[in-house]
Each structure stands twice: as C-alpha cells, then as structure tokens.
C-alpha positions as CSV (number, residue, x, y, z in Angstrom):
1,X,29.3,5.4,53.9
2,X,26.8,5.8,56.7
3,X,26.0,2.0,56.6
4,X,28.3,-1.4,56.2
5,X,27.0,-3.5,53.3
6,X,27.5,-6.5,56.1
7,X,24.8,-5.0,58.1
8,X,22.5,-4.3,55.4
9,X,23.1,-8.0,54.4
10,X,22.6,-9.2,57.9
11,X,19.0,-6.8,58.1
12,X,18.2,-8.5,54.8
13,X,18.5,-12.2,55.4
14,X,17.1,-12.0,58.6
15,X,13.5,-10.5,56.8
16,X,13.0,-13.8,55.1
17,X,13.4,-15.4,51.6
18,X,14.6,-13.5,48.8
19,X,11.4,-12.6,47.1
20,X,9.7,-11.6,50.1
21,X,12.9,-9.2,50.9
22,X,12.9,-7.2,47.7
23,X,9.5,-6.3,48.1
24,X,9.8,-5.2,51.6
25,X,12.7,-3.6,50.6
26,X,10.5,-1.1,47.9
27,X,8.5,1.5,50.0
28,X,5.0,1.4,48.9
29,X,4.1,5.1,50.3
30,X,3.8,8.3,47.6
31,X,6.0,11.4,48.2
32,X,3.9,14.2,48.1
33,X,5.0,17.0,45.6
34,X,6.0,14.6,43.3
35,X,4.0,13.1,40.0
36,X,6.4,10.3,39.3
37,X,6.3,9.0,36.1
38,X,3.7,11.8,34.7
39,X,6.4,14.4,36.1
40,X,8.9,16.7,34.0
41,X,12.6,16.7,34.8
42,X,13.7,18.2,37.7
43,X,16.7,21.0,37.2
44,X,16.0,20.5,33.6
45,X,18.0,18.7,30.6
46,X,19.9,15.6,30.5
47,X,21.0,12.9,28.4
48,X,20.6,8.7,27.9
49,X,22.2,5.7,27.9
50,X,20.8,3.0,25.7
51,X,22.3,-0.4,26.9
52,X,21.6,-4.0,25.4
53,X,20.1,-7.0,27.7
54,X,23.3,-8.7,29.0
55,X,22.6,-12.0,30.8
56,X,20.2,-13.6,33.2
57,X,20.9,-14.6,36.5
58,X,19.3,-15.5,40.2
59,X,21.8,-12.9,42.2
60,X,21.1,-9.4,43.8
61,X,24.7,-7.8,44.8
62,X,22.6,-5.0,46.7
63,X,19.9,-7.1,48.6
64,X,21.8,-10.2,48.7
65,X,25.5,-9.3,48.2
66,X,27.7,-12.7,48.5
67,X,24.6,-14.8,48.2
68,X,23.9,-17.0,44.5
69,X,20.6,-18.5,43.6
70,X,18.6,-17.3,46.6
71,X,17.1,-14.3,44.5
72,X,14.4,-14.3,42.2
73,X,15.2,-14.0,38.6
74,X,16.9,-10.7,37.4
75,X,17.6,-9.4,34.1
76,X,21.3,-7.4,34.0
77,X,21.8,-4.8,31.5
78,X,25.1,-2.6,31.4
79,X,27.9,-4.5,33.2
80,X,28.5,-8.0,32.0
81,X,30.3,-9.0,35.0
82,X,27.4,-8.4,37.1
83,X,27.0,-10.9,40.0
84,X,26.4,-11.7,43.9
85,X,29.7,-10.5,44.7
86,X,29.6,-7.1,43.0
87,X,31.4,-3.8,44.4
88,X,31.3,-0.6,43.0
89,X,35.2,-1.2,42.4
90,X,34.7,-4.3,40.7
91,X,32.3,-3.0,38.1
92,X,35.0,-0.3,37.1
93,X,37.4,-3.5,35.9
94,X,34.3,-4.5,33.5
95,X,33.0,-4.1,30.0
96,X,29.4,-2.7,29.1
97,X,26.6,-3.5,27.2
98,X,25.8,0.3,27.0
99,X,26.8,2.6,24.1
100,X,28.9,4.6,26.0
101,X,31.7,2.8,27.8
102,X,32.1,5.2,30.2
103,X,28.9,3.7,31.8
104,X,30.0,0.5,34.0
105,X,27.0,0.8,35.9
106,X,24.5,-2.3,36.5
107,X,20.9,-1.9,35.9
108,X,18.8,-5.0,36.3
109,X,14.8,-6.0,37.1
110,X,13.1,-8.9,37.8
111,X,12.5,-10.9,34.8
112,X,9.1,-11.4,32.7
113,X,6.5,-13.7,32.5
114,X,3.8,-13.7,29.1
115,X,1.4,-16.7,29.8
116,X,4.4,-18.5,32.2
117,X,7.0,-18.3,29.8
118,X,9.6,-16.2,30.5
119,X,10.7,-13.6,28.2
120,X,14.4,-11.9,27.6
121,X,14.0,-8.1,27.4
122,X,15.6,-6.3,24.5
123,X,17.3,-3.6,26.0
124,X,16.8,-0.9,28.7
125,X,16.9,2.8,28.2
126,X,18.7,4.9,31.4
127,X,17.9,8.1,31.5
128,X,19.9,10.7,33.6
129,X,17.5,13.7,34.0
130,X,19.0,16.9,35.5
131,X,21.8,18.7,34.5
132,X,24.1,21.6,35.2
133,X,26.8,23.1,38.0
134,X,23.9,22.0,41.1
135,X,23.5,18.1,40.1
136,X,25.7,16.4,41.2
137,X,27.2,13.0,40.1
138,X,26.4,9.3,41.7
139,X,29.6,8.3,43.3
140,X,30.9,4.9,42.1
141,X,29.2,2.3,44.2
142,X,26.1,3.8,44.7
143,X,23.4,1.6,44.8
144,X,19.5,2.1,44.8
145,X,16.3,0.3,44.2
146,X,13.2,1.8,43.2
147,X,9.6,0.8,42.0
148,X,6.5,-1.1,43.1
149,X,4.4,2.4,43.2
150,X,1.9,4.0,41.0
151,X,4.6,7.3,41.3
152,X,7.5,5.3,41.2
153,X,6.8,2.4,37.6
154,X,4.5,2.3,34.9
155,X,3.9,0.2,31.8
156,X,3.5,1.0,28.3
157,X,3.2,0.7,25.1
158,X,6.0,2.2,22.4
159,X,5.0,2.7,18.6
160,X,7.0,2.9,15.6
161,X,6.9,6.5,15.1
162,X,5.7,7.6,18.1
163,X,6.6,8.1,21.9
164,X,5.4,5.5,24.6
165,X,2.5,6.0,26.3
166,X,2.1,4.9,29.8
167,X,-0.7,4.2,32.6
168,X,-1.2,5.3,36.0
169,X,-1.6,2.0,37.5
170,X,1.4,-0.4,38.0
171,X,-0.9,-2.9,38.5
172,X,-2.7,-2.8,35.2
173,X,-0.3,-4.1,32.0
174,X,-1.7,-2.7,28.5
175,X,-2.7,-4.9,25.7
176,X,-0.2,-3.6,23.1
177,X,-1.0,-3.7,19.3
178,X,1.0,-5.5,16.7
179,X,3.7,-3.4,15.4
180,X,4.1,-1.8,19.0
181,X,6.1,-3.5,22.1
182,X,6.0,-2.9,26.1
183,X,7.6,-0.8,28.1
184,X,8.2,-0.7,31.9
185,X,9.7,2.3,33.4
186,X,10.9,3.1,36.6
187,X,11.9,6.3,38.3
188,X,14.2,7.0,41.0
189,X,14.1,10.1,43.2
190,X,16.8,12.9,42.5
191,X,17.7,14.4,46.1
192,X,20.3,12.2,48.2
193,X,21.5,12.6,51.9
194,X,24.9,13.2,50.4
195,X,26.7,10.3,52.3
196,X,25.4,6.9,52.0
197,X,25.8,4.8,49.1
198,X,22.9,2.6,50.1
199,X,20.4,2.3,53.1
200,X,18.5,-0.5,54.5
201,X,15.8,-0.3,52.7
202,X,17.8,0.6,49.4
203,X,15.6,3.7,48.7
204,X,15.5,5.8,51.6
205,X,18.7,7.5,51.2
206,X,17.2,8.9,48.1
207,X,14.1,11.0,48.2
208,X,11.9,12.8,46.0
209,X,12.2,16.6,45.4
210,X,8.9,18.8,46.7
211,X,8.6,21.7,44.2
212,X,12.2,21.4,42.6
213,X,13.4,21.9,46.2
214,X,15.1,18.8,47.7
215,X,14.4,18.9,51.7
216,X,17.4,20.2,54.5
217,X,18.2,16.1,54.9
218,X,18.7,15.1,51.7
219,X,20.4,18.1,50.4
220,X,22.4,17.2,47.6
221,X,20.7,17.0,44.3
222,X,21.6,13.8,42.1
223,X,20.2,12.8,38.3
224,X,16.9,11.3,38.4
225,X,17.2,8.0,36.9
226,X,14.6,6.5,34.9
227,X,15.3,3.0,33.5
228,X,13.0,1.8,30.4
229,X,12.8,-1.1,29.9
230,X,12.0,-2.4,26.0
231,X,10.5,-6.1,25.7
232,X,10.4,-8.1,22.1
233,X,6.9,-8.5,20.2
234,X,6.3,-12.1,22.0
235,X,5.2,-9.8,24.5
236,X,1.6,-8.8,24.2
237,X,0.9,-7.4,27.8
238,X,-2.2,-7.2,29.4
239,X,-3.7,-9.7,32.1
240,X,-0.7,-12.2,31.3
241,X,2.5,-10.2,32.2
242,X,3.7,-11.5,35.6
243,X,7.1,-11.0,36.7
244,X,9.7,-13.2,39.0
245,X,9.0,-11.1,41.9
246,X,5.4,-11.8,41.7
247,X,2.2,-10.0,40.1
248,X,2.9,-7.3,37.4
249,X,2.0,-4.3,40.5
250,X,5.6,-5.8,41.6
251,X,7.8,-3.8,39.0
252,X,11.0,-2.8,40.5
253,X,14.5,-2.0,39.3
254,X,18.1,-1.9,40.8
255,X,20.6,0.7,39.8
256,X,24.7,0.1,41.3
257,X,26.5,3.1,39.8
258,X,29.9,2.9,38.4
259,X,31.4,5.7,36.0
260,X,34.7,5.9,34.7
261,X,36.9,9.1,36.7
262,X,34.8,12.4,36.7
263,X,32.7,10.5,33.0
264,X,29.5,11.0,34.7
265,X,29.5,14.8,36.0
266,X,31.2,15.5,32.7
267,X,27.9,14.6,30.6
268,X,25.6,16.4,33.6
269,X,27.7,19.5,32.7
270,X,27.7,19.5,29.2
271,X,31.5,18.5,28.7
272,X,31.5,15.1,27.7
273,X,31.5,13.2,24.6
274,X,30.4,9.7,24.8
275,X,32.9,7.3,23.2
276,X,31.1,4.0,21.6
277,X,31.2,0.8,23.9
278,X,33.0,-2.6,22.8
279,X,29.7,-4.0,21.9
280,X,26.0,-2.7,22.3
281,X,24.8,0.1,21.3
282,X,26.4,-0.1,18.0
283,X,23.2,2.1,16.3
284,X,23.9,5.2,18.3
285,X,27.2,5.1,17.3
286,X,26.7,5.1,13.7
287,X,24.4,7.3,13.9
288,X,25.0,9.9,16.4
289,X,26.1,12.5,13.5
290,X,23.2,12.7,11.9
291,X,21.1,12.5,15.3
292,X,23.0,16.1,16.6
293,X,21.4,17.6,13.9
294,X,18.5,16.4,13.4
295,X,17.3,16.0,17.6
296,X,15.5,12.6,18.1
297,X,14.6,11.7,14.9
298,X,16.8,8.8,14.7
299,X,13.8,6.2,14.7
300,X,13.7,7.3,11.2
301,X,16.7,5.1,9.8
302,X,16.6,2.8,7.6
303,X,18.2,-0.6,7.8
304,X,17.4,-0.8,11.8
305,X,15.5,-4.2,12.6
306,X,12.2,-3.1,14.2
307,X,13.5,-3.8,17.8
308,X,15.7,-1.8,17.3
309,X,13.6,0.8,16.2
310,X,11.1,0.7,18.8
311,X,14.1,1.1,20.7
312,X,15.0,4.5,19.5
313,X,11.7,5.7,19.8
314,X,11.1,4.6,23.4
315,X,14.1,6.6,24.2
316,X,12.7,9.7,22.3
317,X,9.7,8.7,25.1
318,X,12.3,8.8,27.9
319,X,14.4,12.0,27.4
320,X,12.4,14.2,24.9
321,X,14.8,16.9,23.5
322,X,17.8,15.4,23.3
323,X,20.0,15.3,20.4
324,X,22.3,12.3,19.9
325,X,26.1,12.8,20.6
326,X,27.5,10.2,17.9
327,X,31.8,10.7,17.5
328,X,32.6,13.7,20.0
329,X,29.5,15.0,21.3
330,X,30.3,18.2,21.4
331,X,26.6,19.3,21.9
332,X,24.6,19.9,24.9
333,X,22.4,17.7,25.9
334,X,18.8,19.1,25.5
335,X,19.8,20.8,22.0
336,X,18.5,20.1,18.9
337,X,21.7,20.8,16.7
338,X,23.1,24.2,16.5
339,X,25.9,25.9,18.2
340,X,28.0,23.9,21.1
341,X,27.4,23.5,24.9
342,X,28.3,26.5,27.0
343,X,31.7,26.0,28.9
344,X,30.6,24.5,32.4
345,X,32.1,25.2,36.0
346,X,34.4,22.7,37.3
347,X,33.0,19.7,38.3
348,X,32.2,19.0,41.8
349,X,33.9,16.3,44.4
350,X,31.9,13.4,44.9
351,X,32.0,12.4,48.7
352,X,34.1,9.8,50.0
353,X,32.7,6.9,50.3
C-alpha cells in the first residue's frame, strides 16, 4: 500500500472537524470522458449485490479510523461489525447483511433527514459493473469514497413496475409520488493505480475511464461500483431531504472492500454462484430460480411487502440485464436465461497490499 492508514488519519484530523473533513475529502471537479450516472457500463456486464440496512452509527473507519462519535451520522449496510476500528481483515471474520455472504464488504452514507427527522434507509443496491479476464477484482481492504458531484450521485425516484429515474443535479431532490420511494445513487470510477488501497483524499487512487480506456497511471481496470440507495415511503423528497453531512448536494458514500478468497473475481468472470447470506437478502434467495429464467422480472412476485418490491425494481434500475443467480448461479451475469457462462481464464492476482 503506497500510503499508511496513520498518515491518512494524521492528514485527516489535522483538516478540521469531521463533517468538514468528509466533504473536503470528495473532489468536487468532473472527469472529462465520463457521464457518470447517465453513463453505460464500462467493459460491459456485471452483477449485484442487494444488502439490507444494518445499523447506525457516528464512526468512519476510512476518514476517521480509531476515532468514535466524531463523524457525522452514517448508515452501514453489508458488514454488521462495522465500526471505527475497521480493517480490511477484520471485516473477513464478520457476517453480512448482503444476500450473498461472500460479500463482507461495508457500504455506508451519511444518514437522511425528511423535515429534521431522520430516516433509516431500507436497503442499498451495489452494483459491480464490468466483467471479464481484464477487470480485475478489489483487493480486501480496499477502501474508497465517492459522491458530492453532478457525475458522481444522483437522486430518484423508483416505481413499482418500473426502473428509477434520476436527475442531473445532486442538488435538486425529486418530489416522489405515493406508491414510489427515493433513490440516491452513487458511482465510483472503475480504473485504479493498481497499488494503493486508499489515498488521502479517498478518491484519487481511483479515476474515471476516458473512452473505455483507463489512463497509463491508473492502469488497472477495477468494477465500477454503484451503490443505490432505497429509502421507505416516509420519505417524500423534494426541498426537505437534508442529510448529516449537510444539504442534499452533499450525497456521498463509502465503500471498504472485503471478499471472501478469490469470491469476487469469481462473479467478474462468470464462475461464481452466490450462496445466500445468514440473514438479508432472504428474497433473492428464494427466488433466484425463477429470476435465471425469467431476467429481472422478479419485481413481479407476489407475497413481497412493497419495500421490498421497490427494492427489486430499483435494482432492475441499477444493473439492467441481469438475471438472478438463486441456488448455484450457474449463469452469466448479463444473461437472460438460456445456456451457461462460458468457461473463464484463471483469475488474476490481486496485488499485495
């Protein structure tokens, strides 16, 4: 790892109190050649995670590793264990929220605000976009934050039925109609320096790709991870969404990576079946038969609660094209049903940290 955790913790507290250090850890510049949340996937394919809301808490193991209480509020999903003192080898000793317990990973943002009462999210979607023998896996530990930019988080609205629809501006929250719930989404770039497991900033070993190509110093093509976030009906949107990090333009989300042994370029590859998680997640399990034949039409179920539902749907929104993998998933991801994945070359070896 290029840099010590110690000195990005020393660079961190020095910049002031903790709200003001997660925003100035989020760039706020575009990367041209990129269309952020309006963009299609980069190297094509890919699959999801869907992972249930685990627990609430004022810690930040990336911008303030060691440190309790002196972040602003976050909202964990994945790894239940999740707090100050996290470490990529911790997480691996941890149970998920996620439906595939493979996935030890933390995912968290900053919590909501509708009218000054706070409001738990539902669950988040992760979507790993990008797939085949040139993407190549996070390495346990990784760590990343992302958001705050028109390119980079959007909000939306996600209907029964249909797929969410999101704006251009992160500043502007939509008014969402009954029977519909918000979504925030936030993308990460896909091309990584191939050595660090987390900069100072948190972002800037990660860069966007300019015209599928990732540039000569950030050579190594990673998933590009979109979180999507799903909030209950209490939440209405518009003018009255504010968040713990400050005004709803502030929309961020934090991403520590930790899969199981080789779990995670096994599903970039085509080779691995997800196996169901202790808890969370329980729908995709039951119904991950019926979903690799039928592509994302899951949503259609009946006997979900409507959460649930929207749930489905949002992550039809998310990764378009992807059929569900249920007991086995023997299918690639990106196939509606029919034949199995194509064998895939051996998977490569994540550098050493």
């Amino acid at each position: 790892m290029s840099i010590t955790r110690n000195a990005i913790a020393a660079a961190s507290i020095t910049a002031g109190i903790a709200g003001a250090l997660i925003l100035s850890a989020l760039p706020a510049q575009a990367h041209p050649g990129h269309d952020g949340n309006q963009g299609g996937r980069q190297g094509g394919g890919g699959f999801g995670v869907q992972c249930e809301f685990s627990h609430s808490s004022s810690v930040d193991p990336i911008v303030m590793p060691g440190h309790a209480g002196m972040s602003h509020l976050h909202e964990f999903f994945g790894n239940t264990a999740t707090n100050e003192n996290s470490t990529g080898a911790s997480l691996l000793t941890g149970s998920t929220t996620c439906n595939d317990s493979n996935d030890l990973s933390a995912y968290w943002v900053p919590a909501l605000y509708q009218d000054g009462t706070r409001v738990a999210p539902i669950s988040a979607r992760v979507s790993y976009e990008g797939r085949g023998a040139n993407v190549t896996a996070f390495p346990a530990g990784f760590m990343a934050v992302a958001g705050r930019t028109d390119q980079t988080a959007a909000w939306g609205c996600s209907t029964r039925g249909g797929q969410a629809n999101f704006g251009t501006n992160v500043a502007t929250v939509p008014t969402c109609d009954a029977g519909s719930r918000l979504v925030a989404q936030i993308t990460f770039p896909q091309c990584w320096d191939g050595t660090s497991l987390d900069s100072a900033d948190h972002i800037s070993h990660l860069v966007f790709a300019t015209g599928n190509v990732c540039p000569t110093d950030h050579p190594v093509r990673v998933p590009q991870v979109k979180l999507a976030v799903l909030y209950p009906a209490s939440v209405t949107g518009g003018s009255g969404v504010t968040l713990a990090s400050g005004a709803a333009s502030t929309l961020h989300a934090d991403i520590f990576e930790a899969w199981t042994g080789n779990s995670l370029q096994d599903r970039i590859t085509g080779r691995g079946g997800q196996r169901p998680a202790a808890f969370g997640g329980q729908q995709d399990a039951q119904q991950g038969p019926q979903n690799g034949q039928r592509g994302a039409q899951g949503a259609a179920n009946a006997g979900v609660n409507p959460d649930q539902t929207v749930a489905q749907n949002q992550a039809q929104a998310v990764a378009p094209g992807q059929g569900g993998r249920g007991d086995g998933g023997r299918r690639g991801p990106g196939q509606r049903g029919g034949g199995a994945a194509p064998a895939a070359p051996a998977a490569p070896v994540a550098p050493a940290a």
